[in-house]
C-alpha positions in Angstrom: -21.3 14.8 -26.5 -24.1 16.9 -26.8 -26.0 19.2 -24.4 -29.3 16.6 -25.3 -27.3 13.5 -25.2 -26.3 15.0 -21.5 -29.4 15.8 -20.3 -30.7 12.0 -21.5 -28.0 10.7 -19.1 -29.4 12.0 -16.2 -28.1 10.8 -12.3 -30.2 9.0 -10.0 -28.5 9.1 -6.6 -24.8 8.0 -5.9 -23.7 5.3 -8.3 -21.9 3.6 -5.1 -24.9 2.2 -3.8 -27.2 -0.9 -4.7 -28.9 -1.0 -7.8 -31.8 -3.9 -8.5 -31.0 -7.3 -7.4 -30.6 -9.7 -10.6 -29.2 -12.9 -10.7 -25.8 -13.5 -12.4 -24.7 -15.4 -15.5 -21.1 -17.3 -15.4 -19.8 -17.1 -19.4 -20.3 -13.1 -19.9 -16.3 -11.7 -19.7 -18.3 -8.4 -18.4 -20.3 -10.4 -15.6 -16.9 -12.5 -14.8 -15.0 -9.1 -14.6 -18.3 -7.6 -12.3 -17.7 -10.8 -10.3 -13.9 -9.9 -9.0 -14.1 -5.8 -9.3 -17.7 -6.0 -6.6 -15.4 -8.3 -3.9 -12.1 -5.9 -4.9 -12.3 -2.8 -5.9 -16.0 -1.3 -4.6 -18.9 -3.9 -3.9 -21.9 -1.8 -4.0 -22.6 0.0 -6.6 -25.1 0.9 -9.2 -23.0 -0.2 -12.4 -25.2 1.8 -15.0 -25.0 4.8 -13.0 -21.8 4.7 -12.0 -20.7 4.5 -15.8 -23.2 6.8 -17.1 -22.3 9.6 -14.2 -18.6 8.9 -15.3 -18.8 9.2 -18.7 -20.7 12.7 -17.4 -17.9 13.5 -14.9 -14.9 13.2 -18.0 -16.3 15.8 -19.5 -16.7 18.3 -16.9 -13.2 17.6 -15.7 -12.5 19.0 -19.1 -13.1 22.5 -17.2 -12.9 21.9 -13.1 -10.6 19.5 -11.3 -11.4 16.8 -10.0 -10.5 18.0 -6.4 -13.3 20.7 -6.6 -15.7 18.0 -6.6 -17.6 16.5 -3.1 -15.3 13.7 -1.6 -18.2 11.1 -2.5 -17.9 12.2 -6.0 -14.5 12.1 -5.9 -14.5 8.5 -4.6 -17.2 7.7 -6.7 -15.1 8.8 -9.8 -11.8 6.9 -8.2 -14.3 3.8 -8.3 -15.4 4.6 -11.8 -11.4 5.5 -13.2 -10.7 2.0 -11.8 -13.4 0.2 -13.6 -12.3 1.2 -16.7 -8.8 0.4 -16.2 -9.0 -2.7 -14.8 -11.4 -3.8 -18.5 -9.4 -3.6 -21.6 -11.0 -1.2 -23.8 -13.6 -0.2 -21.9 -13.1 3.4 -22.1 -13.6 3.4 -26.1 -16.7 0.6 -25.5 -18.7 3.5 -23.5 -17.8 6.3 -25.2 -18.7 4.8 -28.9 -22.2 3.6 -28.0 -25.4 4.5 -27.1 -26.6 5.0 -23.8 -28.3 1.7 -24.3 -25.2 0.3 -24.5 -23.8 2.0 -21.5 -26.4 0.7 -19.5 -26.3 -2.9 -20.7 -22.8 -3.1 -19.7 -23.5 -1.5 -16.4 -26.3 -4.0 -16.2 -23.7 -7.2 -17.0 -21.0 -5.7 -14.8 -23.9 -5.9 -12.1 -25.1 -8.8 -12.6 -21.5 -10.3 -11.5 -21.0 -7.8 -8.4 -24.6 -8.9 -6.9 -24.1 -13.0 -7.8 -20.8 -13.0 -6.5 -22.2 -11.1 -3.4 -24.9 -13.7 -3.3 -23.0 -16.5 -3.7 -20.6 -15.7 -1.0 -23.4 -14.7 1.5 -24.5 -18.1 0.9 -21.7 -20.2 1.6 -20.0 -18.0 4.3 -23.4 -18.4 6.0 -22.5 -22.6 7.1 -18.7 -22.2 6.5 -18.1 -19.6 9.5 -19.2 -22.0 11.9 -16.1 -24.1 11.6 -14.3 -21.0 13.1 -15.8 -19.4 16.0 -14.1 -21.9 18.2 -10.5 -23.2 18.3 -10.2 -26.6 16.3 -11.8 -29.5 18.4 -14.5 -26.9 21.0 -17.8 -27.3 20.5 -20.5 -24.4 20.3 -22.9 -24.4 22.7 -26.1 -24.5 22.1 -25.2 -25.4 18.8 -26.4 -22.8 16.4 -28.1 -23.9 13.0 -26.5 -24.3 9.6 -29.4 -23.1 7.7 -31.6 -20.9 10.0 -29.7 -17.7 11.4 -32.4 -16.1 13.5 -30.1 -18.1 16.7 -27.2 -15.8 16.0 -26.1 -12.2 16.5 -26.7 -11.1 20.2 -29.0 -13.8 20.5 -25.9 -16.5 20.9 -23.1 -15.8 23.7 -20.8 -16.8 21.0 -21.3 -14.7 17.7 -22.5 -12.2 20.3 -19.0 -11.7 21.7 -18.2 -11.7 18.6 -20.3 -8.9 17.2 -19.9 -6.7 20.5 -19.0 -3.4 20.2 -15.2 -2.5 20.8 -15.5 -0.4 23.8 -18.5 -2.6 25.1 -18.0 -5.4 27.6 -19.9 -8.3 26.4 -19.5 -9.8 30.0 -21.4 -7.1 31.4 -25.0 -8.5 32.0 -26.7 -5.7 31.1 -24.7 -4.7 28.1 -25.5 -8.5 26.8 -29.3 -7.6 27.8 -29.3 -4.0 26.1 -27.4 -5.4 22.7 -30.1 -8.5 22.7 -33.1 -6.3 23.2 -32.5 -3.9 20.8 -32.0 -0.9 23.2 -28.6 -0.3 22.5 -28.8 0.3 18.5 -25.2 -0.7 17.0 -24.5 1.6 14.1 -22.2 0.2 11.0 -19.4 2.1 12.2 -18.9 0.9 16.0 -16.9 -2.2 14.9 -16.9 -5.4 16.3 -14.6 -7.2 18.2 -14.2 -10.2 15.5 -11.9 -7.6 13.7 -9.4 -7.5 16.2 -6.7 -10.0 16.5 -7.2 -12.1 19.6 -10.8 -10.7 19.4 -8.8 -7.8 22.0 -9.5 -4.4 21.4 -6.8 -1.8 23.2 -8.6 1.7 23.6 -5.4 3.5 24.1 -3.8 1.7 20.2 -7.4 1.0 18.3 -4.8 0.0 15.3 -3.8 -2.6 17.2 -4.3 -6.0 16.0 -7.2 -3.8 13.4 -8.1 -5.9 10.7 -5.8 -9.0 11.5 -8.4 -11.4 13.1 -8.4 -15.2 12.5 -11.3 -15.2 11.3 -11.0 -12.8 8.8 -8.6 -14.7 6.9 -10.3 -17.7 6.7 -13.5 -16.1 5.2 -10.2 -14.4 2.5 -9.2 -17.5 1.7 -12.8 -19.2 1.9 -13.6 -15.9 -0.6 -10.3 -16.2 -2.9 -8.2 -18.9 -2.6 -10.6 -21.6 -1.8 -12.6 -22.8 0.8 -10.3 -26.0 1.2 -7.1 -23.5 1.4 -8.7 -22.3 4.8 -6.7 -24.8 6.6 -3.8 -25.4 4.8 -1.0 -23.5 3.5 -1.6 -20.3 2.0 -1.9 -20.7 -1.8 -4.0 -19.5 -4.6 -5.6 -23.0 -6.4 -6.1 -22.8 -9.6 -10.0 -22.6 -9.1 -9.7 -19.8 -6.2 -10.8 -17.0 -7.2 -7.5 -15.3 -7.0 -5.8 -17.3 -9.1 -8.6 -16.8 -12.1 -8.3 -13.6 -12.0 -4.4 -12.8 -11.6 -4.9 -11.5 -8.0 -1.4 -11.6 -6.2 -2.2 -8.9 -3.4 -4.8 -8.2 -1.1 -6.9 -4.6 -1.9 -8.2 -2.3 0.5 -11.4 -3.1 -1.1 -11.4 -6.8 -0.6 -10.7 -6.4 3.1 -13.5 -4.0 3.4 -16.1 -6.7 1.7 -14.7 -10.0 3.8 -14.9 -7.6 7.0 -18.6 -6.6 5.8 -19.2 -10.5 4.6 -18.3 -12.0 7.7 -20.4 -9.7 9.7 -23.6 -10.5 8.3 -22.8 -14.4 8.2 -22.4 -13.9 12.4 -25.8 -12.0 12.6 -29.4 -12.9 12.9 -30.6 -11.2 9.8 -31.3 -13.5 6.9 -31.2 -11.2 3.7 -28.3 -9.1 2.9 -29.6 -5.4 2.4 -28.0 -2.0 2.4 -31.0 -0.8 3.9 -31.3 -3.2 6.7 -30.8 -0.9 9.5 -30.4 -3.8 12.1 -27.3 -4.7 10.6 -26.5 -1.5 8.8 -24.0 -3.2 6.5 -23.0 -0.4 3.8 -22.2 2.0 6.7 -20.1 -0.4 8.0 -18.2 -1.1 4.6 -18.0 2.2 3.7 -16.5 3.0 7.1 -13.7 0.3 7.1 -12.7 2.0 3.4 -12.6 5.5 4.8 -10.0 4.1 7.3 -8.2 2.5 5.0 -8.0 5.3 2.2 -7.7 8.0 4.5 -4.0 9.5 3.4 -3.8 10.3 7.0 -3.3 6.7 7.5 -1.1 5.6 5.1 1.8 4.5 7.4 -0.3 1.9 9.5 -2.4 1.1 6.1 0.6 0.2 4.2 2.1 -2.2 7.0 -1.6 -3.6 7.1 -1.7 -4.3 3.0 1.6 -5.8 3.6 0.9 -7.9 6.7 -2.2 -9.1 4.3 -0.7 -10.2 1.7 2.3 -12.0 2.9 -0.8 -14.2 4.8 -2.5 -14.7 1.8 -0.1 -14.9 -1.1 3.4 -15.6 0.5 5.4 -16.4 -2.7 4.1 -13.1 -4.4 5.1 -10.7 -2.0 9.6 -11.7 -1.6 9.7 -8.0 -2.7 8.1 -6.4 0.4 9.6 -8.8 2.5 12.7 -7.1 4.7 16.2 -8.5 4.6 18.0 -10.2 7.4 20.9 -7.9 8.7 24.3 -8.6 7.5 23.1 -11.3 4.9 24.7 -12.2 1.5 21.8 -10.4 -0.1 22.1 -7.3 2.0 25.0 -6.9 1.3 24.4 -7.1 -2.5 22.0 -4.2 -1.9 24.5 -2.0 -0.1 27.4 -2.3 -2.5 24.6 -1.8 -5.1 23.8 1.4 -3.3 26.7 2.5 -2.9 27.8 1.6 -5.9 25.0 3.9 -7.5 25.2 6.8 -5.2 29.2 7.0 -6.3 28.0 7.5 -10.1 25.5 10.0 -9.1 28.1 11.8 -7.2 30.6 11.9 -9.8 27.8 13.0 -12.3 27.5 16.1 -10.4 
């Protein structure tokens, strides 16, 4: 590529933010692929930017490692590396075309990430009403289906909900302070909804992280159908899941339920990155740092595992561990052993 052609492809802020709002089209493979990547992999980009900047970025790693590049370049080129694996033949696509071309898939690739987005705002908006309460307790007041200015601190429900772990939502002025305003919630003072049991221990905050009730329903809701929310865990042939060959759960997709079921309990009506009542991409981005922060691995892999044997059960036998002193395990062991004898006679 040329110097010109380089200098035509100029960056316009970080790729992994929103680009233009456009609706979605349902037939285009690229907007069907946008779809599944946006709620998977990385839900907020800019897709013509983040393919143009990557196209940019394989060519300087031609002379400087990738690991001499800012950390949100470096996730933004992890994001950008995945994309094109995840699309057969992408890789030759970009590179063979203009940048008109480029930006048209970028464009198509959006389109999917922000209807998909859209869509799911939408129905998670009614559908997370059916599970603030245990089966057969009614919400009181009742809060509207269609109108969500009655929710966020403004309910004692989704308020409890929404608190602050650290904060005691039973604390009259704490309830007063979150409802006014005064106290400002940032994205990355996470709410008690993430917890299981809604209990948050200060001295283990892994504890339960991530492994709410009500997270998986708006997973399953999301990707295996809204009707698999209260029935066995299994991927329908309609669910999203299933369309798309999905047989795990993804850091990313637990980062965009988290972030999706956040704004459906809160009073603001339009999703927007730069809402700064609800501060929603700070709070996505801050559940993904947790969970790619190699400092974490240990409790992150247990978490990706405890995820997907809730979700997808049959597709995860391999991960599962095997009862002491069974048939199996003692397959394995004389397998082992069997193995670790032909590498000791090797030697």
């Amino acid at each position: 590529m040329s110097s010109d052609d380089g200098s035509s492809r100029k960056r316009s802020g970080s790729a992994l933010c929103l680009g233009p709002r456009k609706k979605a089209a349902s037939s285009n493979p690229l907007v069907l692929h946008g779809r599944h990547f946006g709620r998977t992999v990385f839900a907020l980009c800019n897709y013509p930017s983040l393919l143009t900047s990557g196209i940019l970025r394989l060519e300087e790693l031609q002379d400087s490692p990738i690991e001499d590049f800012p950390a949100d370049i470096r996730r933004e080129h992890r994001v950008f590396m995945e994309l094109i694996d995840s699309y057969p033949n992408l890789l030759d696509r970009l590179t063979s075309g203009e940048e008109e071309d480029i930006i048209h898939v970028g464009e198509l690739l959006g389109k999917g990430a922000s209807g998909a987005r859209g869509d799911n705002t939408k129905t998670l908006k009614c559908a997370v009403l059916e599970w603030l309460l245990p089966r057969g307790q009614a919400v009181i007041p009742p809060l509207s289906r269609n109108i969500k200015s009655d929710r966020g601190f403004n309910h004692e429900v989704t308020g409890a909900l929404l608190c602050p772990a650290g904060l005691d939502w039973s604390n009259a002025e704490t309830k007063e302070s979150l409802k006014s305003g005064e106290t400002a919630v940032r994205g990355d003072q996470w709410p008690m909804f993430i917890y299981a049991g809604y209990d948050y221990d200060p001295e283990d905050p892994w504890k339960g992280l991530l492994k709410s009730e009500i997270l998986i329903s708006g997973f399953k809701h999301v990707f295996t159908s809204p009707s698999s929310v209260d029935k066995e865990p299994k991927a329908t042939r309609s669910g999203n899941a299933y369309l798309h060959g999905m047989k795990s759960v993804t850091k990313g997709s637990i980062a965009y339920i988290a972030t999706q079921v956040r704004f459906s309990l809160s009073s603001s009506s339009v999703f927007s990155r730069t809402d700064m009542i609800t501060d929603s991409e700070n709070f996505y981005l801050s559940i993904l740092d947790l969970l790619e922060d190699p400092d974490e691995s240990q409790e992150v892999t247990n978490l990706m595992t405890w995820w997907t044997r809730r979700i997808f059960p049959n597709s995860s036998s391999s991960q599962r561990s095997i009862s002491a002193n069974s048939a199996l395990s003692k397959i394995r062991a004389k397998h082992a052993a069997a193995l670790q004898e032909r590498v000791t006679a090797g030697s």
